[in-house]
C-alpha positions in Angstrom: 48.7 86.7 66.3 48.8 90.4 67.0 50.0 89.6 70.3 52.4 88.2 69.6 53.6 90.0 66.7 53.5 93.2 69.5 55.6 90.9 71.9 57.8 90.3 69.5 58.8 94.1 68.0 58.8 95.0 72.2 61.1 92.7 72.3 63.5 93.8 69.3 63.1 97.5 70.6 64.5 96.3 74.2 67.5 94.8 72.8 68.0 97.8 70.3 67.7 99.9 73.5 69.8 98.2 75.4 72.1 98.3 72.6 72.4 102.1 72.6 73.3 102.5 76.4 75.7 100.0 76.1 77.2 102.5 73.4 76.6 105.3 75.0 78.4 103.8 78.2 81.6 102.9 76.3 81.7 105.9 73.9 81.3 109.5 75.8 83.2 112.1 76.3 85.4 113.4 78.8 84.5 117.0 80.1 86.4 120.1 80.5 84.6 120.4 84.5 86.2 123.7 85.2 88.3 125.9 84.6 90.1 129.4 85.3 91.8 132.0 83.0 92.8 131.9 78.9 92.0 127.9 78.1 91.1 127.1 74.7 90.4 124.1 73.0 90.6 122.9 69.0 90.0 119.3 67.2 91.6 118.0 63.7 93.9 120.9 63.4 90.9 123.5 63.6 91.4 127.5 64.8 91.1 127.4 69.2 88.1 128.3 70.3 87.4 129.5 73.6 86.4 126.6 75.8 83.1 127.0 77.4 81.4 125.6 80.6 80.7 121.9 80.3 82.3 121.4 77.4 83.2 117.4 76.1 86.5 116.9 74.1 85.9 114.3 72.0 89.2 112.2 70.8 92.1 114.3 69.4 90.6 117.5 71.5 93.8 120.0 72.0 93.3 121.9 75.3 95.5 125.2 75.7 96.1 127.2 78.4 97.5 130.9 78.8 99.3 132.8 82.1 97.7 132.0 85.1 95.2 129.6 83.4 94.0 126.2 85.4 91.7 123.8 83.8 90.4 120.5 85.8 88.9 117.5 83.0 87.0 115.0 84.4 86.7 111.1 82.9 83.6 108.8 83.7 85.9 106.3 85.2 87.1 109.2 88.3 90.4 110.0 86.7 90.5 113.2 86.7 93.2 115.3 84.6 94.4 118.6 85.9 96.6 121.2 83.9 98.8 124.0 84.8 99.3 127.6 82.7 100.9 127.6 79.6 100.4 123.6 78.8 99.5 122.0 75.7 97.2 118.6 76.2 96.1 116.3 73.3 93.4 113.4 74.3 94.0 110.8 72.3 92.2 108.3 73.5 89.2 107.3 75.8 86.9 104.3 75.8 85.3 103.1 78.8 82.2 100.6 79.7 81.3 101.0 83.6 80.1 97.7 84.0 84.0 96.6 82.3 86.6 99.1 83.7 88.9 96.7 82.9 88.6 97.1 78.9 88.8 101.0 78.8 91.6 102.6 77.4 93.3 106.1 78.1 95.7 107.7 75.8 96.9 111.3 76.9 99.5 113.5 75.2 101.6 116.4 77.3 102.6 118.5 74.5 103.6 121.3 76.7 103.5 122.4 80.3 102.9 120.8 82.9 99.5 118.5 84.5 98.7 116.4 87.5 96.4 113.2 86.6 94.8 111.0 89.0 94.0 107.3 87.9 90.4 106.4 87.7 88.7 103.0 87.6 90.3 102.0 83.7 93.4 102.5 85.2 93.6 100.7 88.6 91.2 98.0 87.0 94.1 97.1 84.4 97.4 99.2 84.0 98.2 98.4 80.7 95.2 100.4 79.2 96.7 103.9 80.5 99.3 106.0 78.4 100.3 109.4 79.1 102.9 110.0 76.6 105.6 112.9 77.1 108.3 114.0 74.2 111.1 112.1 76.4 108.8 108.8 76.9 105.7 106.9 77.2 104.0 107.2 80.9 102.1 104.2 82.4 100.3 103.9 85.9 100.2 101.5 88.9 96.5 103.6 91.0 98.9 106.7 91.0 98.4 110.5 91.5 101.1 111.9 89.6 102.7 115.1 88.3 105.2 115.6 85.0 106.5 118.5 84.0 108.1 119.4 80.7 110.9 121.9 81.2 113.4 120.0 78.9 114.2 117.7 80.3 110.8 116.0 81.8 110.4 116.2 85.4 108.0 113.8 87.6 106.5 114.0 90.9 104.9 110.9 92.2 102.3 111.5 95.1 100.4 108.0 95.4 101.1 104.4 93.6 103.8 104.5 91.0 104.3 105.4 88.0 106.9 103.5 84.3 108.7 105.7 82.1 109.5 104.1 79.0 111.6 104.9 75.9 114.5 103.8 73.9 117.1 103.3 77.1 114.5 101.0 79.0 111.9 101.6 81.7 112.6 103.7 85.1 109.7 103.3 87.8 109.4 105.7 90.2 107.6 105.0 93.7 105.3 107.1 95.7 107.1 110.4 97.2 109.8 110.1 94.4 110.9 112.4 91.6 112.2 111.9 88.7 113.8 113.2 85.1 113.8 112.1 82.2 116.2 114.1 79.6 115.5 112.4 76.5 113.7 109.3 74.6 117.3 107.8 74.5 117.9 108.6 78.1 116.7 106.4 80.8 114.9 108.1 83.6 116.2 108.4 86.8 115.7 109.4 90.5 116.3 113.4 91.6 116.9 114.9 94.7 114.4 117.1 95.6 117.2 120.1 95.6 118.1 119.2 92.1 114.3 120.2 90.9 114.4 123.4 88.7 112.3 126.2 89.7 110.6 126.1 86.8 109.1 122.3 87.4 108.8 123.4 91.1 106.4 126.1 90.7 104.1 124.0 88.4 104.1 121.0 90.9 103.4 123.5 93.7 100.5 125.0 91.7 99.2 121.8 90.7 99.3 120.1 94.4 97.5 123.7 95.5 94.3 122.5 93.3 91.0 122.5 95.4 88.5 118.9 95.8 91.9 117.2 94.9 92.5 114.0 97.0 96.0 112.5 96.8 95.7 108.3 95.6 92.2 109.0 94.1 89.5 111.5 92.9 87.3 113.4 95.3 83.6 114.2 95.5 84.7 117.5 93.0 88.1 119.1 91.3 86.5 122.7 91.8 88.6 124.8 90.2 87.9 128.2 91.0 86.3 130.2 87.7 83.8 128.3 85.6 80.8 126.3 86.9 81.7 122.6 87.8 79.8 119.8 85.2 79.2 116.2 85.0 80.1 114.6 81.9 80.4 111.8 79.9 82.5 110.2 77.5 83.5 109.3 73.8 85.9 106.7 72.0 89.0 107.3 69.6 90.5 104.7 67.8 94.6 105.6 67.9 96.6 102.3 67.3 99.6 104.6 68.7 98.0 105.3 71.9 96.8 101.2 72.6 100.5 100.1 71.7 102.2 102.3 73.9 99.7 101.7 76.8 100.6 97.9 76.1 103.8 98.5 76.3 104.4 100.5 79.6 102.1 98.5 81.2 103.8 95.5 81.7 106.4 97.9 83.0 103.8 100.0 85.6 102.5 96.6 87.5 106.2 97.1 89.4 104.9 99.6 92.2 106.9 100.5 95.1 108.4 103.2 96.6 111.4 105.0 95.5 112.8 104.3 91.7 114.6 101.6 90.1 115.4 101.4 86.1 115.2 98.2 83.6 117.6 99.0 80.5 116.8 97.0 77.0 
């Protein structure tokens, strides 16, 4: 009898066990891996703090960054999120289950500035789940390595895969080696000549393509930085109906791919 009542609460303990890594896999945090310069970070409308070494931003996590500031966050799933000086970046969003790539989700806000982002497993495993959304539309991926810009309008440079643009006028996809604008949510995006970029959107692309450990069409071993000490991190989970919708919704769009640009209007 005591045997088996042992056998039995060993066997409640592995499931509850088993239980908690299977949360813990699905609901960490992204981490801020390095970074160089003025970056700051604040959560539910709270004073900026300094960001520090290591540090996980947990789901509505504002990261700021001054003159000459660089900050590199890393996702468990290899994406890997890089942003330039003087940009404003909201995560909205992050869920992910290794053993599932396929049922994370990403949901990423450019407020301001300007960042390069390169898709991890969530995102090549199913290209709904992925939302970066800009002021001027909603961004979806197809395994991309991709820049955007915001220097009104929105600017985007496409190094690997493709990437959807959606808003109000339809959806414009842009190819790998393409660039783009985008001049408001009521504006469809379209294709630029590489003349026609600003100097503005230039100088953050340039800066951005200039990061260290970077590998274009996927993340490398490390996105060294320069400045703080590298980290490993996990992840954690927010629940923003906003962010799924839209991910839903570009999608569809994203699966496209190609090279160059072409446009869908409603």
């Amino acid at each position: 009898m005591h045997r088996a009542t042992l056998t039995g609460w060993l066997g409640r303990m592995s499931v509850a066990f088993a239980g908690i890594a299977f949360a813990c896999a699905a609901h960490a945090a992204p981490v801020l891996s390095s970074f160089q310069g003025d970056v700051r970070t604040s959560t539910d409308g709270s004073p900026a703090q300094a960001a520090t070494a290591n540090e996980q931003l947990a789901p509505g996590t504002v990261v700021t960054t001054g003159a000459d500031a660089r900050a590199v966050i890393k996702f468990d799933d290899g994406q890997i999120v890089v942003l330039d000086q003087f940009t404003n970046f909201r995560l909205a969003q992050f869920r992910y289950d290794a053993a599932r790539p396929e049922t994370g989700l990403v949901g990423l806000d450019l407020l301001k500035g300007a960042l390069r982002a390169i898709t991890g497993l969530i995102g090549r495993s199913n290209h709904a789940a992925f939302a970066l959304r800009v002021p001027q539309a909603t961004i979806g991926v197809r395994g991309t390595d991709f820049m955007v810009a915001l220097v009104n309008p929105a600017f985007v440079s496409v190094l690997d895969g493709s990437v959807a643009a959606t808003n109000n006028a339809g959806t414009a996809v842009f190819g790998s080696g393409s660039l783009g604008s985008i001049s408001s949510v009521d504006a469809l995006g379209m294709a630029l000549p590489g003349q026609a970029l600003p100097a503005a959107a230039a100088s953050a692309f340039s800066r951005l393509t200039s990061v260290p450990g970077l590998a274009v069409g996927g993340p490398a071993g490390g996105a060294g930085a320069g400045g703080t000490a590298e980290a490993s991190g996990g992840t954690s989970m927010g629940a923003i109906a906003a962010g799924v919708i839209g991910a839903a919704l570009i999608g569809a769009a994203a699966g496209g791919g190609g090279g160059g640009s072409s446009t869908t209007n409603h």
